[in-house]
TIVO-2410 file (N, C-alpha, C; in nm, 3 decimals):
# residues 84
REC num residu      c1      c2      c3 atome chaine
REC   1      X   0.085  -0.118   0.000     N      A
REC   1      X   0.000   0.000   0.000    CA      A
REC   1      X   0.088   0.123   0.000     C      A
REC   2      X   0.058   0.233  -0.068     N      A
REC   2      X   0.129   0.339  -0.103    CA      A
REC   2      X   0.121   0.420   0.010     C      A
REC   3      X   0.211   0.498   0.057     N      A
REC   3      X   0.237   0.615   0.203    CA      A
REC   3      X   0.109   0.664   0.166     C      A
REC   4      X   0.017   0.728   0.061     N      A
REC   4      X  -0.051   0.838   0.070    CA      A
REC   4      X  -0.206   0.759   0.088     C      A
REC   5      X  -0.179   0.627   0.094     N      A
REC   5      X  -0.303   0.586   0.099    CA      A
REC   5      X  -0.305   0.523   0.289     C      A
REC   6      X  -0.204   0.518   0.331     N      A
REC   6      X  -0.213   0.521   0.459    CA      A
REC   6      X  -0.204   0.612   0.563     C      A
REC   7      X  -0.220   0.728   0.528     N      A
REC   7      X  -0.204   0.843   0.595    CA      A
REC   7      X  -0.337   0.920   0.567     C      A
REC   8      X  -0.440   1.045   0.636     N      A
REC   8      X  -0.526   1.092   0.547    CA      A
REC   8      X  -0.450   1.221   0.489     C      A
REC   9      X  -0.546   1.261   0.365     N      A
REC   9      X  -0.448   1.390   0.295    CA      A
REC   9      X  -0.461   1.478   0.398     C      A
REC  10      X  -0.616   1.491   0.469     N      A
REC  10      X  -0.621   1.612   0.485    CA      A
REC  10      X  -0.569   1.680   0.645     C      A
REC  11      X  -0.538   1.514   0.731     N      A
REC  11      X  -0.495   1.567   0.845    CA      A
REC  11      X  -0.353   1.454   0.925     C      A
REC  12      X  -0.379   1.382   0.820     N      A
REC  12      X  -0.230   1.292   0.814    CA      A
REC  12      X  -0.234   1.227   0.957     C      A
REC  13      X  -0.341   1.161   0.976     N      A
REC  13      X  -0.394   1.047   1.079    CA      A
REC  13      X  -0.384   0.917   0.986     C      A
REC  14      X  -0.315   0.806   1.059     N      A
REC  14      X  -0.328   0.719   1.005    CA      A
REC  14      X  -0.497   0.637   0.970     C      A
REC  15      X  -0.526   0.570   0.860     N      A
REC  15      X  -0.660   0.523   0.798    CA      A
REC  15      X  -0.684   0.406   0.851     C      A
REC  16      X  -0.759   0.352   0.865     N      A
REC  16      X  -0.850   0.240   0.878    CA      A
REC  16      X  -0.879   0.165   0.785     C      A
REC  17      X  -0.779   0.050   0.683     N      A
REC  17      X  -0.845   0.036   0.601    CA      A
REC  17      X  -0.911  -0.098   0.571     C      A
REC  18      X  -1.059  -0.101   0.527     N      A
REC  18      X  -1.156  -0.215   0.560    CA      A
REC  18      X  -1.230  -0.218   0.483     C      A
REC  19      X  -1.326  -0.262   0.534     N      A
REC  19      X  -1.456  -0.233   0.452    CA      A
REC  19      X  -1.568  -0.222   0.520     C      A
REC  20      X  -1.681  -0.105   0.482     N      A
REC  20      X  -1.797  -0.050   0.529    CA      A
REC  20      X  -1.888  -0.065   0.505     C      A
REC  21      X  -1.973  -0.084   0.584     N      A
REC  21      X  -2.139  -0.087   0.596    CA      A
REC  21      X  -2.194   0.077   0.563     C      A
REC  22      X  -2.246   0.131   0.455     N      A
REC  22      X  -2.231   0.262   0.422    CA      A
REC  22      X  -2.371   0.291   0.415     C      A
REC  23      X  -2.451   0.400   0.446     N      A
REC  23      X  -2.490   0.479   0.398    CA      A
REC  23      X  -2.482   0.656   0.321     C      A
REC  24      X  -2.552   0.678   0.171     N      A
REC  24      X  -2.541   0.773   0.123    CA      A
REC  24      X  -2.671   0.829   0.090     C      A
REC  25      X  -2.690   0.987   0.118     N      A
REC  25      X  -2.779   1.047   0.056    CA      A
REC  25      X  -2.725   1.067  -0.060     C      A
REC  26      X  -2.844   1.073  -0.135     N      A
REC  26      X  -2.850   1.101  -0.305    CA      A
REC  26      X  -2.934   1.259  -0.305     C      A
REC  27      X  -2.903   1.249  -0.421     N      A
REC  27      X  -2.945   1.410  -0.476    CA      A
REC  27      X  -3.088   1.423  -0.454     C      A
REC  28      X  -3.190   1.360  -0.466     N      A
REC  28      X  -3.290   1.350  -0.448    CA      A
REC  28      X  -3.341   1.371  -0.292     C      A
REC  29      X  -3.240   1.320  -0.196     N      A
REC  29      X  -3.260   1.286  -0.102    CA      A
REC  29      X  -3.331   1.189   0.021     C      A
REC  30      X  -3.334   1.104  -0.092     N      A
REC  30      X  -3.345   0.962  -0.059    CA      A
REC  30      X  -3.183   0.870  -0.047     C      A
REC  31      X  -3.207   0.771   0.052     N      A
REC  31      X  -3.116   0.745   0.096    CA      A
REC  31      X  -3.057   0.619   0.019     C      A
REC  32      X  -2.937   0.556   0.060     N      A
REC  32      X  -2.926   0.421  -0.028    CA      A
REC  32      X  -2.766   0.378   0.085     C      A
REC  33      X  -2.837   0.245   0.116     N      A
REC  33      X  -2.781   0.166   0.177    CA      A
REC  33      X  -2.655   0.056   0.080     C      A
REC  34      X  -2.520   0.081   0.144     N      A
REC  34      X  -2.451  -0.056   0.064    CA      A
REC  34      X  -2.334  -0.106   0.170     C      A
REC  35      X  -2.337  -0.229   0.146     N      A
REC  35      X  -2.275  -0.332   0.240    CA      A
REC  35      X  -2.142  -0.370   0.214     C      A
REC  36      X  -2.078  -0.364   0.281     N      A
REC  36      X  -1.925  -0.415   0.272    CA      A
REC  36      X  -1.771  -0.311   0.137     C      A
REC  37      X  -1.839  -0.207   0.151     N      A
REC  37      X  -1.764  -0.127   0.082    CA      A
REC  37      X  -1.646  -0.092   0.088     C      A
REC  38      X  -1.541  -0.111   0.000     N      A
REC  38      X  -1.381  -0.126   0.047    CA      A
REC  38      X  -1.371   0.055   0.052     C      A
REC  39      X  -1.287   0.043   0.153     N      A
REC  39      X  -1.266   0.212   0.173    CA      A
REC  39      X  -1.142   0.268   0.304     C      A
REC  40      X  -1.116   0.322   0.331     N      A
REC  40      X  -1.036   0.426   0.405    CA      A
REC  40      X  -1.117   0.512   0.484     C      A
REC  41      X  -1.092   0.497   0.643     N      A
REC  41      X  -1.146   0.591   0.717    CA      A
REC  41      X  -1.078   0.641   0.804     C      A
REC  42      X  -1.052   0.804   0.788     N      A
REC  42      X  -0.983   0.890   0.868    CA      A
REC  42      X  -1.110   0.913   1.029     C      A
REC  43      X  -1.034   0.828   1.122     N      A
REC  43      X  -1.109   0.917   1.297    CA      A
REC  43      X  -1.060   1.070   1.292     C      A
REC  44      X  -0.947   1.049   1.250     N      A
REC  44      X  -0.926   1.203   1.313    CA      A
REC  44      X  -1.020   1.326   1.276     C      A
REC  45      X  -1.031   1.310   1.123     N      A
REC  45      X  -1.154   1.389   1.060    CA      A
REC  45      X  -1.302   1.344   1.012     C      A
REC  46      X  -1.282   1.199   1.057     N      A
REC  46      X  -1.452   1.144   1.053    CA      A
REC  46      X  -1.457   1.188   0.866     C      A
REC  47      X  -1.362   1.106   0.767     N      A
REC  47      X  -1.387   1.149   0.620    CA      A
REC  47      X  -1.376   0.964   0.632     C      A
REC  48      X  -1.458   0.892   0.504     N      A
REC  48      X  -1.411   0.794   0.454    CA      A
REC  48      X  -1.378   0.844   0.318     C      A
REC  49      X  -1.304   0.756   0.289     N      A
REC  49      X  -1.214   0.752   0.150    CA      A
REC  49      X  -1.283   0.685   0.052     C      A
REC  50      X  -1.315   0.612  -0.060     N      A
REC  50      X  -1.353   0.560  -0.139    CA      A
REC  50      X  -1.325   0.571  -0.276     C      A
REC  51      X  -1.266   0.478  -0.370     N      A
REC  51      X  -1.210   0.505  -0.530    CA      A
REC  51      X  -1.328   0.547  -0.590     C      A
REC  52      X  -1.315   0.644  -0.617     N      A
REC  52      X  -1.428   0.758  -0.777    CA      A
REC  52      X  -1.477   0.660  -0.867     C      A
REC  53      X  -1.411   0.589  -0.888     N      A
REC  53      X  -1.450   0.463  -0.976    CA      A
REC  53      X  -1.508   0.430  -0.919     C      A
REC  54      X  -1.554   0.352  -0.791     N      A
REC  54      X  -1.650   0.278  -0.767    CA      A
REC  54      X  -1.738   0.304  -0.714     C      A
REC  55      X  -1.747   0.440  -0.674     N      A
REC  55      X  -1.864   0.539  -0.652    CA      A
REC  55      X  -1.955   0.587  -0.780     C      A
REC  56      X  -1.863   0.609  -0.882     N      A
REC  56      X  -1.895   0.603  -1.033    CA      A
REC  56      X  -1.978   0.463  -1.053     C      A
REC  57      X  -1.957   0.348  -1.037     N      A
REC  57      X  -1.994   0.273  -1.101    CA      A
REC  57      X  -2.118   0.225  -1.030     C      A
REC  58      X  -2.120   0.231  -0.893     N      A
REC  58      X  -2.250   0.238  -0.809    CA      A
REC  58      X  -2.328   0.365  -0.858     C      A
REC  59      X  -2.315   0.436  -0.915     N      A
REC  59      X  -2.392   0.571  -0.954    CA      A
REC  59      X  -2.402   0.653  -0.832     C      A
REC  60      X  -2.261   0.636  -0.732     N      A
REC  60      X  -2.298   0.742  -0.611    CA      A
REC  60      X  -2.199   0.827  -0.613     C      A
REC  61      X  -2.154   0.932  -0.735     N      A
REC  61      X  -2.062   0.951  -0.730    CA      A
REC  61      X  -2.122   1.136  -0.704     C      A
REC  62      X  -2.222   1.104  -0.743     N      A
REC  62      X  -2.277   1.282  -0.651    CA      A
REC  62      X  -2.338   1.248  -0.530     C      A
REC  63      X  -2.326   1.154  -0.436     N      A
REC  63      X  -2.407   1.091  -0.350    CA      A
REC  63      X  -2.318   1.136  -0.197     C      A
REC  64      X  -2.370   1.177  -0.096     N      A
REC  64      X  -2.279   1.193   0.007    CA      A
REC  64      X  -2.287   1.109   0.122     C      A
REC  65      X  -2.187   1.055   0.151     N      A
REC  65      X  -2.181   0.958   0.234    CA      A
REC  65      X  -2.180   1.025   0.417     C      A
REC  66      X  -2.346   0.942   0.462     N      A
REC  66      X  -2.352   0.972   0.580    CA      A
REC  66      X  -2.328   0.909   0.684     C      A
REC  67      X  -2.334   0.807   0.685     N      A
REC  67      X  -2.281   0.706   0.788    CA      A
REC  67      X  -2.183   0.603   0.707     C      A
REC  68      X  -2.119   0.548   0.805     N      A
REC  68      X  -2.025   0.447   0.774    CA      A
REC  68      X  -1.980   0.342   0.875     C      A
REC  69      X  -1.975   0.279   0.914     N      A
REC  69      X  -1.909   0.140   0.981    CA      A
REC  69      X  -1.884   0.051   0.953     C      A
REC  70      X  -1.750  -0.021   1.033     N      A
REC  70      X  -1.706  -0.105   0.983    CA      A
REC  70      X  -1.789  -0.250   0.936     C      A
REC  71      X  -1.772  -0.322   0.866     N      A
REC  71      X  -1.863  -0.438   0.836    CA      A
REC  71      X  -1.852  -0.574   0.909     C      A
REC  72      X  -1.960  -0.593   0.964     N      A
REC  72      X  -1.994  -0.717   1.057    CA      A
REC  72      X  -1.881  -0.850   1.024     C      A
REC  73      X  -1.882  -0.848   0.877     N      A
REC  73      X  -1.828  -0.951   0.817    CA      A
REC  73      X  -1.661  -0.930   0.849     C      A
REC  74      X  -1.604  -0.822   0.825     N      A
REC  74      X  -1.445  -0.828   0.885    CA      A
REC  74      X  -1.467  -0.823   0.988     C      A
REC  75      X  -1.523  -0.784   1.108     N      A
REC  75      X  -1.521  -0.816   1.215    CA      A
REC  75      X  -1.524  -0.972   1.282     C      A
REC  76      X  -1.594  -1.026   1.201     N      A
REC  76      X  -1.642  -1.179   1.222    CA      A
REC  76      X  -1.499  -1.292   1.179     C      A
REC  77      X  -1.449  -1.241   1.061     N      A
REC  77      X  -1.354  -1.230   0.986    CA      A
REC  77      X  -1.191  -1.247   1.105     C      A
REC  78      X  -1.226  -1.122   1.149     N      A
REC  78      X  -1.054  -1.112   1.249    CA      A
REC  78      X  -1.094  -1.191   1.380     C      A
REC  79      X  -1.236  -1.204   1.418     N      A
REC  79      X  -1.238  -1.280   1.565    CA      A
REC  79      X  -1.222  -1.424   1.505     C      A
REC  80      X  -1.244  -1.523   1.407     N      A
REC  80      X  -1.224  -1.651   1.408    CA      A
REC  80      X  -1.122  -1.620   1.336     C      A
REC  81      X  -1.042  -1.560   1.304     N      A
REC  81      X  -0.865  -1.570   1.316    CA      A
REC  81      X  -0.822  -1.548   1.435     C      A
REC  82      X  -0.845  -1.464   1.514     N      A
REC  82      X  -0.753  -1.475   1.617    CA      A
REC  82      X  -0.759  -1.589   1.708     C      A
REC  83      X  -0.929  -1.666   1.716     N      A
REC  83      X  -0.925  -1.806   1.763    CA      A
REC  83      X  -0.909  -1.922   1.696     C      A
REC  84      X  -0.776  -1.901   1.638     N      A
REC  84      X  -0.717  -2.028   1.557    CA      A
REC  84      X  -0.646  -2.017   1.650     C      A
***
């Protein structure tokens, strides 16, 4: 992974990187739910990250992302690894 993708640009806190349980408002302002979204999340500034491309290709690329958490599934994921 590249320095600039582990750092955030805008306050140079290290990222979180996983995948999210997301919600986005749309232009309309109706909402739209998506599950397990690979992404980057700065605590320090509460921003997630996400490739343009695949916001593009979900059609949420004018869409603003309001909630975010991490996904049940990596969570589930790192606890039956660590009980190996």
């Amino acid at each position: 992974m590249s320095r600039s993708r582990e750092q955030c640009p805008r306050c140079t806190t290290r990222l979180t990187v996983s995948r999210f349980d997301t919600a986005f408002r749309l232009a309309d302002n109706s909402e739209r739910l998506c599950f397990s979204i690979p992404g980057s999340l700065c605590e320090g500034c509460v921003q997630l990250f996400v490739d343009p491309d695949l916001l593009e290709m979900l059609d949420l690329d004018r869409a603003v992302c309001t909630f975010a958490i991490e996904s049940d599934r990596v969570i589930q994921e790192q606890a039956s690894a660590s009980g190996r």
